[in-house]
C-alpha positions as CSV (number, residue, x, y, z in Angstrom):
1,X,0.7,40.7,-72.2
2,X,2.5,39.7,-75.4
3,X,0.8,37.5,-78.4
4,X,2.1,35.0,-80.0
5,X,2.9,34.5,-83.7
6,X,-0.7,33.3,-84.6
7,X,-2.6,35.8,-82.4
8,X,-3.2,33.9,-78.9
9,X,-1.7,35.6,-76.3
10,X,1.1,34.0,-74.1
11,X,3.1,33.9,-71.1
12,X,0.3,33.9,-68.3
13,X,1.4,30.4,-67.2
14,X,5.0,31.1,-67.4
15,X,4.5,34.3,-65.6
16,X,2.4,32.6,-63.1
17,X,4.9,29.4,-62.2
18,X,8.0,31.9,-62.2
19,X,6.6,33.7,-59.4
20,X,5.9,30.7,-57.5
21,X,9.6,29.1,-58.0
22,X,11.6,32.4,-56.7
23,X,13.2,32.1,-53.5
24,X,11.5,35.2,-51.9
25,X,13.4,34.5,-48.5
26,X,16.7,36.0,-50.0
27,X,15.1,38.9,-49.9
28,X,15.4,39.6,-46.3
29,X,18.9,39.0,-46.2
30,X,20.3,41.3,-48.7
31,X,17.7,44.2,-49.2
32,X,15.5,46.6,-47.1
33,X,12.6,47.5,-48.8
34,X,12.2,51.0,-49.8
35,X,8.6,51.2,-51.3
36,X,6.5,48.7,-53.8
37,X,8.8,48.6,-56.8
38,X,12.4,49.0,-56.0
39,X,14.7,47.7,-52.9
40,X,17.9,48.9,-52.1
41,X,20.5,46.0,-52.7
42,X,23.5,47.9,-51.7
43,X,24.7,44.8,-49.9
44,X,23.7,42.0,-52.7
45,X,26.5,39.9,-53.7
46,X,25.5,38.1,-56.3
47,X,24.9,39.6,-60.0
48,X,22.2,41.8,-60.5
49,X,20.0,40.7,-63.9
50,X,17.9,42.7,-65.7
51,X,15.0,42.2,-68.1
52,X,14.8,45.2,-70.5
53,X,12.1,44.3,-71.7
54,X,9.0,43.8,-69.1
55,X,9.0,40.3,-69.7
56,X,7.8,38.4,-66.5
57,X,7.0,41.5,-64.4
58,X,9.3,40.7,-61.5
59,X,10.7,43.9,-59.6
60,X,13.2,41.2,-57.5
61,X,13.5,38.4,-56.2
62,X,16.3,35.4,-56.1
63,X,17.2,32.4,-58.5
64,X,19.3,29.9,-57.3
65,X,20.7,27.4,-59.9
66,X,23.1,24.7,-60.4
67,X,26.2,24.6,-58.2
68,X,24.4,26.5,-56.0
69,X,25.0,29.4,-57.8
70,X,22.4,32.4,-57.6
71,X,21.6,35.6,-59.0
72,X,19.0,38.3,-58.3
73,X,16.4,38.9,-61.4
74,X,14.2,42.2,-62.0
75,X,12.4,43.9,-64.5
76,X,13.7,47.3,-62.7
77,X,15.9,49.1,-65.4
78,X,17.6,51.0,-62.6
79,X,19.5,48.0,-61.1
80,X,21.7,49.3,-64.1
81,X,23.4,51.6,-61.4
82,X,24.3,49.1,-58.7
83,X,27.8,47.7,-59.0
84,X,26.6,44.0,-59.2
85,X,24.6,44.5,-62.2
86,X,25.9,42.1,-64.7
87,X,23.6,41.1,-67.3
88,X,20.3,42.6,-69.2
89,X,17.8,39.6,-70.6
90,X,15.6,41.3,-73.6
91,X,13.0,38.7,-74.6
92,X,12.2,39.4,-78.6
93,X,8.9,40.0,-78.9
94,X,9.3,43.4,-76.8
95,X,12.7,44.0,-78.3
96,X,12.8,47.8,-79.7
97,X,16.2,49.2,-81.9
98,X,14.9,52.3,-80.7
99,X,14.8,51.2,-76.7
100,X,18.0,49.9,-75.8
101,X,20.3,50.3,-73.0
102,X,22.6,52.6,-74.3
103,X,25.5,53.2,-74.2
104,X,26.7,49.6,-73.6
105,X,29.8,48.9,-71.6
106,X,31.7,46.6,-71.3
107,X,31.0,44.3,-68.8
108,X,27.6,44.3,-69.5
109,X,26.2,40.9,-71.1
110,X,23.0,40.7,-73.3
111,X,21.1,37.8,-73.5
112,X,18.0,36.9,-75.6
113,X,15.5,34.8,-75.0
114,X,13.2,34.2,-78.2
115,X,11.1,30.9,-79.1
116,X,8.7,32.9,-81.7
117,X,9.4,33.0,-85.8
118,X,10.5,35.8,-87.9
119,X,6.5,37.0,-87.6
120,X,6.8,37.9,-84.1
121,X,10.1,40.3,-84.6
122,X,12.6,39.8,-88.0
123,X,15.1,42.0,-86.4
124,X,16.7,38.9,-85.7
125,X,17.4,37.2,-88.8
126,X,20.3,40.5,-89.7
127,X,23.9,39.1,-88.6
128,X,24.4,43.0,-87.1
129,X,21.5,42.2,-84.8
130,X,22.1,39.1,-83.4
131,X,25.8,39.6,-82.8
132,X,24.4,42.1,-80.0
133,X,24.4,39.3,-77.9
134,X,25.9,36.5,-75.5
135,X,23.5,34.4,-74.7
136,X,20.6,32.9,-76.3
137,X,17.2,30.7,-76.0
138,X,15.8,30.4,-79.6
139,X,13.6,28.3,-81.4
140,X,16.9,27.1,-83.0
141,X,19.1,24.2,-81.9
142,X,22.5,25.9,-81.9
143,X,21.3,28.3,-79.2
144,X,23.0,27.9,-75.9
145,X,19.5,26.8,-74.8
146,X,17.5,25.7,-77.2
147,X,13.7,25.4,-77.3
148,X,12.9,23.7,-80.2
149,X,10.7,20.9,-78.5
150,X,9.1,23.9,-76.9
151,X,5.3,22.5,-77.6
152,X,6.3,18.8,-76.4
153,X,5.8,18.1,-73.0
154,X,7.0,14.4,-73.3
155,X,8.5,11.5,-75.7
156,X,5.3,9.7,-73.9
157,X,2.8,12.4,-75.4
158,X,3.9,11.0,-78.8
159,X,3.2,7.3,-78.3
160,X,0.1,7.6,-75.9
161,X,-2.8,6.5,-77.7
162,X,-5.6,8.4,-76.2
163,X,-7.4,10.2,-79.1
164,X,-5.6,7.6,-81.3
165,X,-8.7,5.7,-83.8
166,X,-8.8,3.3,-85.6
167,X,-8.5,3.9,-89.7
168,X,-11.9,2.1,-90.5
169,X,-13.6,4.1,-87.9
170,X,-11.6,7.5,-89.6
171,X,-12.8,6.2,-93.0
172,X,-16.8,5.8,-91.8
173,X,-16.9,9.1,-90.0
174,X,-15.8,10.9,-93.5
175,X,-19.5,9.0,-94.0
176,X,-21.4,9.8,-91.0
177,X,-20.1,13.4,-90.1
178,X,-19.3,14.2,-93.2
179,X,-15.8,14.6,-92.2
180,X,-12.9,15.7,-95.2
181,X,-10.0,13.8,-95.5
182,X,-7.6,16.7,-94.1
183,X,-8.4,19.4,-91.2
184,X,-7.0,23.2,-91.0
185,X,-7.0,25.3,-88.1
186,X,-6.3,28.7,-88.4
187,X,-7.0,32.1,-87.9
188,X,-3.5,34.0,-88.1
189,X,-4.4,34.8,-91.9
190,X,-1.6,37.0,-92.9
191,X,2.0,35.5,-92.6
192,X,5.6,35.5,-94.0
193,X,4.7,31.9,-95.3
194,X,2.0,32.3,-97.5
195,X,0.6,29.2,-96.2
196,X,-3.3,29.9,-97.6
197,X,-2.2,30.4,-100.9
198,X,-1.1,27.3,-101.0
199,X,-3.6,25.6,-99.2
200,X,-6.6,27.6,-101.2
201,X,-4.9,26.0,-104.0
202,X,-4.8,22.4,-102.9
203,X,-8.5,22.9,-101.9
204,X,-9.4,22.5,-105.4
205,X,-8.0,19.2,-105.6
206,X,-9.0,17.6,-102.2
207,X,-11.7,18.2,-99.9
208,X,-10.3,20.5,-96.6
209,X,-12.3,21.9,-93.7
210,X,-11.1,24.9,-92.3
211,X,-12.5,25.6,-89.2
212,X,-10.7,28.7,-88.4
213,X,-10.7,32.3,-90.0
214,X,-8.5,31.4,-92.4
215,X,-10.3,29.9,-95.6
216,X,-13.0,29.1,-93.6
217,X,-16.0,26.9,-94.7
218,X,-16.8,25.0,-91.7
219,X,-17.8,25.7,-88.1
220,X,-16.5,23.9,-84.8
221,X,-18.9,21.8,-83.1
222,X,-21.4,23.7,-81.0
223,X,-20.1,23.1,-77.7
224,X,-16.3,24.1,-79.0
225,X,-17.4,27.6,-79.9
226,X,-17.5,29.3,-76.7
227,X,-15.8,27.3,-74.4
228,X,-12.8,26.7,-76.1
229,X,-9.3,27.6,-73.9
230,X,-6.5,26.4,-76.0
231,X,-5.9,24.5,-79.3
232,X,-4.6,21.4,-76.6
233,X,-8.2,21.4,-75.0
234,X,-9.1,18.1,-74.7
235,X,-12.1,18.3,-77.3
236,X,-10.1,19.8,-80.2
237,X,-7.8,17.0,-80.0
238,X,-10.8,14.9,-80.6
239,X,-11.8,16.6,-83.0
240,X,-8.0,16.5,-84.7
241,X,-8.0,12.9,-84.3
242,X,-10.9,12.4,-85.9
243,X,-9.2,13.3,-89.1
244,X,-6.9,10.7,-91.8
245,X,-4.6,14.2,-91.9
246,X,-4.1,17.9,-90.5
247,X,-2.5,20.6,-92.7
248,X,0.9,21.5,-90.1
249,X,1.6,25.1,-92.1
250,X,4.0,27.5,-89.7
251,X,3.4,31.2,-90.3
252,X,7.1,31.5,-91.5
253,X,9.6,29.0,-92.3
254,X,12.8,28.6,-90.2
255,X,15.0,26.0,-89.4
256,X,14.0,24.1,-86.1
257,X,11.0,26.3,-86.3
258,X,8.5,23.7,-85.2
259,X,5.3,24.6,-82.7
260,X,2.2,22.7,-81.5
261,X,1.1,22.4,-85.5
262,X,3.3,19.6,-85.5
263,X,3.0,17.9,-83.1
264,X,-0.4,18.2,-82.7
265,X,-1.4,15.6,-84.7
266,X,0.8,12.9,-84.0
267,X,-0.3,13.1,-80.6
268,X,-3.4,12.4,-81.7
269,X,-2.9,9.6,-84.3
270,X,-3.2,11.9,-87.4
271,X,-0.8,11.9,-90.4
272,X,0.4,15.7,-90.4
273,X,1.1,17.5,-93.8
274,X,4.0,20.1,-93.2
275,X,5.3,22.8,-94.6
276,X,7.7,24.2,-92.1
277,X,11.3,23.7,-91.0
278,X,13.6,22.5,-93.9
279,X,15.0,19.8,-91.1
280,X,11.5,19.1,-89.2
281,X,12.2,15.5,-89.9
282,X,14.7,15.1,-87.1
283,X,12.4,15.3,-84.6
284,X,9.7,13.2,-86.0
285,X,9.2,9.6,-84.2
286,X,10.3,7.8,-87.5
287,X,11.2,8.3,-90.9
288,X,7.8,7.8,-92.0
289,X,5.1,10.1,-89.7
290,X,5.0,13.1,-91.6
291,X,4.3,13.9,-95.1
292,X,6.3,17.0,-96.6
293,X,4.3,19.3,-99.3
294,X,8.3,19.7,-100.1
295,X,8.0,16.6,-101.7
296,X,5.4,17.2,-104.5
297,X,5.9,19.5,-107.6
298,X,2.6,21.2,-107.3
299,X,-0.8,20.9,-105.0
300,X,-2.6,19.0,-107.4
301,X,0.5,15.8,-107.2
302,X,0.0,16.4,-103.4
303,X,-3.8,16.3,-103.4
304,X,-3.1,12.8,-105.8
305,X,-1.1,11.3,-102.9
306,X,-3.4,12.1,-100.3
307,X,-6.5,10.8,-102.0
308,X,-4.4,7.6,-102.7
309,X,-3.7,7.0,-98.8
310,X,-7.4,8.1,-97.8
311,X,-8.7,4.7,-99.7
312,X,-5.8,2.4,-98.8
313,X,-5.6,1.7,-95.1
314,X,-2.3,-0.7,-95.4
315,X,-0.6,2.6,-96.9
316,X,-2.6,5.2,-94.5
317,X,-1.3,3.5,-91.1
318,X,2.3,2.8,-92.7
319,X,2.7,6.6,-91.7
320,X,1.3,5.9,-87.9
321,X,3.6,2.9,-87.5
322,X,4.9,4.5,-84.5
323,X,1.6,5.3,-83.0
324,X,-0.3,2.1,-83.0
325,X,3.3,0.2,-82.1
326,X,4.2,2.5,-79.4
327,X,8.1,3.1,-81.0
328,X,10.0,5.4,-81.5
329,X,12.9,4.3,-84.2
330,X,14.6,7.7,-84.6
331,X,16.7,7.6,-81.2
332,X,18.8,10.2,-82.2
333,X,17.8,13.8,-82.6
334,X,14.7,13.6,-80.7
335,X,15.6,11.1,-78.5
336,X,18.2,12.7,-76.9
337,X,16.8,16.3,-77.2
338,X,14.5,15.5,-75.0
339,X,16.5,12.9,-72.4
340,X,18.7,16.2,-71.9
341,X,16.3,19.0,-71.6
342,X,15.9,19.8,-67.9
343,X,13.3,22.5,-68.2
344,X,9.4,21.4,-68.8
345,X,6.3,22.7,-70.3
346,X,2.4,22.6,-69.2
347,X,3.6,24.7,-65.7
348,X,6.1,21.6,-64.5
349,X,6.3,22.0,-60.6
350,X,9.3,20.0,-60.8
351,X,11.4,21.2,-63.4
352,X,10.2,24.6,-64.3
353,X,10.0,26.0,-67.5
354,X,12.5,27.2,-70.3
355,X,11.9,30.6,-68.7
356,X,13.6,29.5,-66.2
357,X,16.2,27.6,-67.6
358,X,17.3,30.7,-69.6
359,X,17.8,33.0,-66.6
360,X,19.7,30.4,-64.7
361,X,21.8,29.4,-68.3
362,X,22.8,33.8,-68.4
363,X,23.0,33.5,-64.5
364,X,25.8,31.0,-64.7
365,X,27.7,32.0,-67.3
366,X,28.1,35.3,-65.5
367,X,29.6,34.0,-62.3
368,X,32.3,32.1,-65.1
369,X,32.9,35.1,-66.6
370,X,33.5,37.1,-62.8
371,X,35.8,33.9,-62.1
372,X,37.4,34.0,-65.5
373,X,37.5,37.5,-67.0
374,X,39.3,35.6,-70.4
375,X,35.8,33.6,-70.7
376,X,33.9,35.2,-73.4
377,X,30.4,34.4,-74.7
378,X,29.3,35.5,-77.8
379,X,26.5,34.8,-80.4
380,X,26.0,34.1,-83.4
381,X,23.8,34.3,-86.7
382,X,23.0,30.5,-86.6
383,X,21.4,31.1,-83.3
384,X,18.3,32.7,-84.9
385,X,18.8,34.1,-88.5
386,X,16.4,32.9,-91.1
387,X,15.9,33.2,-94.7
388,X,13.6,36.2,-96.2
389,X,10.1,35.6,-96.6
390,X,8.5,33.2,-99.4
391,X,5.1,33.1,-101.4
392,X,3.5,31.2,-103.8
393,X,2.8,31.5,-107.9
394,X,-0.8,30.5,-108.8
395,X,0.7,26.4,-109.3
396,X,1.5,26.2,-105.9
397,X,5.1,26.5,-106.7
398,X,7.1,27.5,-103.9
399,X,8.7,31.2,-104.6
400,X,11.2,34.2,-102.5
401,X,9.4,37.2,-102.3
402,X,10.5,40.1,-104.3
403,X,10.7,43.6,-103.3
404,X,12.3,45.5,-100.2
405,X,11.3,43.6,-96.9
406,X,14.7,44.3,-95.6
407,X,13.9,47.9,-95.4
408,X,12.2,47.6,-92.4
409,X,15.3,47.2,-90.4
């Protein structure tokens, strides 16, 4: 089981909901089962994919996607062999320089599927690396499937108004609970970003509590500390939205690298504070929901700004215009990013998840490249690449690392 970039693990749902979407009947047609973990398929006609890397344990079964095209999927290298092989999937967090299918020939087609940040696996942010490829899901929105809105299940999770209260109430229970202005959450403490050092900084300007491992100086409530599931359990959001603001700090900083940090809190009806993607306002639900550390020279001129809001309710709810009127003014990016995206998240019966999506995008581009042999696919840098790590100086100012990072790879 693979971990995410802050530690949780992931893919138990996705493996889960694959399993239960296959079409197990093909089976039977095309294949007489040999023993538990390989079938012969000397009769398959459809291409033969492969995931190199044991992504969602399956040892074959049948996808059918649009046009009623179809392929068969495993996570048995030795499908290699058969002449309908077409493709290999590698999804990046398993992806190994030193385990690949070599030699590669020419037919073959690599695909990757990745929706983690430089943390999980910088191999991909070299040019060399990630023109290795054809296809690609990526965190990025040039990707020929793109997952950016990866943590959103819904433009309706952004103006539901469920854990949504009301700014005097936020303002009396920084009285009665002895609540800080701003809320952190984290226990991935070590990351390309640097994030604590900045936020240990602003801490000496503004009251934070940091429930989590990372700067910690304040405990979730009592019944939170064993039972809680996932950072979306019902109580945490609660908890979020009890909050004027919520520190949104990714563990590396990528273009269209945005995860359940930001959006988060404006499900909840808190103002988040990021520090993430350079372009992270193009999917916010107006120009004015988000407050960018980007913005400020230092965390002292940030702390100012946040202590100004925190007394001035008119100002405060400015930023959750969208929230308490239900509307969502930028119709572009966002908008239509989602109205397009046929794949779902939060195990959709109906449409499945990007997992999904991904095998089926490789799955038909490889019966147009059997139809079409001039039909070429290839990727390219934009697809993933990000810039080398950064840091902090002791101000807060934002800085590029220094040294060999590089030499990793």
């Amino acid at each position: 089981r693979y971990i995410d970039d802050d530690g949780d693990p992931i893919g138990a749902v996705y493996f889960t909901e694959i399993h239960e979407r296959r079409t197990s009947s093909f089976l039977n047609d095309y294949m007489e089962s040999k023993d538990n973990n390989y079938f012969a398929t000397q009769n398959l006609t459809v291409p033969i994919l492969v995931w190199w890397t044991p992504f969602t344990y399956d040892t074959g079964s049948y996808i059918r996607c649009r046009n009623q095209t179809g392929c068969f999927i495993s996570n048995i290298r030795k499908y290699r062999d058969n002449k309908q092989f077409s493709a290999f999937l590698f999804y990046g967090t398993g992806f190994r320089l030193y385990d690949l299918p070599l030699p590669r020939y020419e037919h073959e087609q690599w695909s990757l599927l990745h929706e983690e940040s430089p943390k999980n696996n910088y191999v991909f942010s070299f040019e060399s690396i990630m023109n290795m490829f054809n296809h690609t899901a990526t965190f990025k929105r040039h990707s020929d499937e793109p997952l950016t809105t990866q943590w959103l299940a819904s433009i309706d999770d952004l103006l539901d108004q469920t854990y949504v209260i009301d700014v005097q109430e936020k303002t009396q229970l920084q009285k009665t609970e002895n609540l800080a202005p701003i809320i952190y959450i984290q226990s991935d403490c070590n990351t390309p970003s640097d994030r604590d050092l900045y936020i240990k900084e602003l801490m000496n300007y503004i009251q934070i509590d940091s429930y989590g491992s990372c700067l910690h100086n304040k405990d979730l409530p009592e019944n939170l500390r064993n039972s809680l599931e996932t950072m979306e359990h019902n109580e945490i959001l609660k908890l979020v939205g009890k909050y004027k603001f919520a520190l949104a700090f990714e563990n590396a900083i990528c273009t269209d690298y945005i995860t359940e940090k930001f959006w988060r809190p404006l499900k909840v009806g808190t103002v988040p504070i990021v520090y993430g993607s350079d372009q992270f306002q193009n999917f916010l639900p107006d120009n004015h929901s988000a407050i960018s550390i980007l913005d400020f020279a230092t965390p002292a001129d940030l702390a100012h700004y946040i202590h100004k809001l925190n007394i001035n309710d008119t100002l405060y709810d400015f930023y959750r215009h969208f929230k308490l009127n239900r509307i969502i003014s930028n119709d572009t990016l966002l908008v239509r990013t989602m109205s397009t995206r046929t794949w779902g998240i939060h195990n959709d019966r109906i449409r499945g998840n990007f997992i999904n999506k991904f095998e089926c995008v490789v799955c038909e581009r490889v019966h147009k490249t059997r139809k079409d042999s001039t039909i070429k696919y290839q990727a390219k840098f934009e697809d993933y690449g990000c810039p080398p790590p950064t840091t902090f100086d002791r101000h807060g100012k934002k800085l590029e690392r220094t040294g060999n990072w590089y030499r990793t790879y």
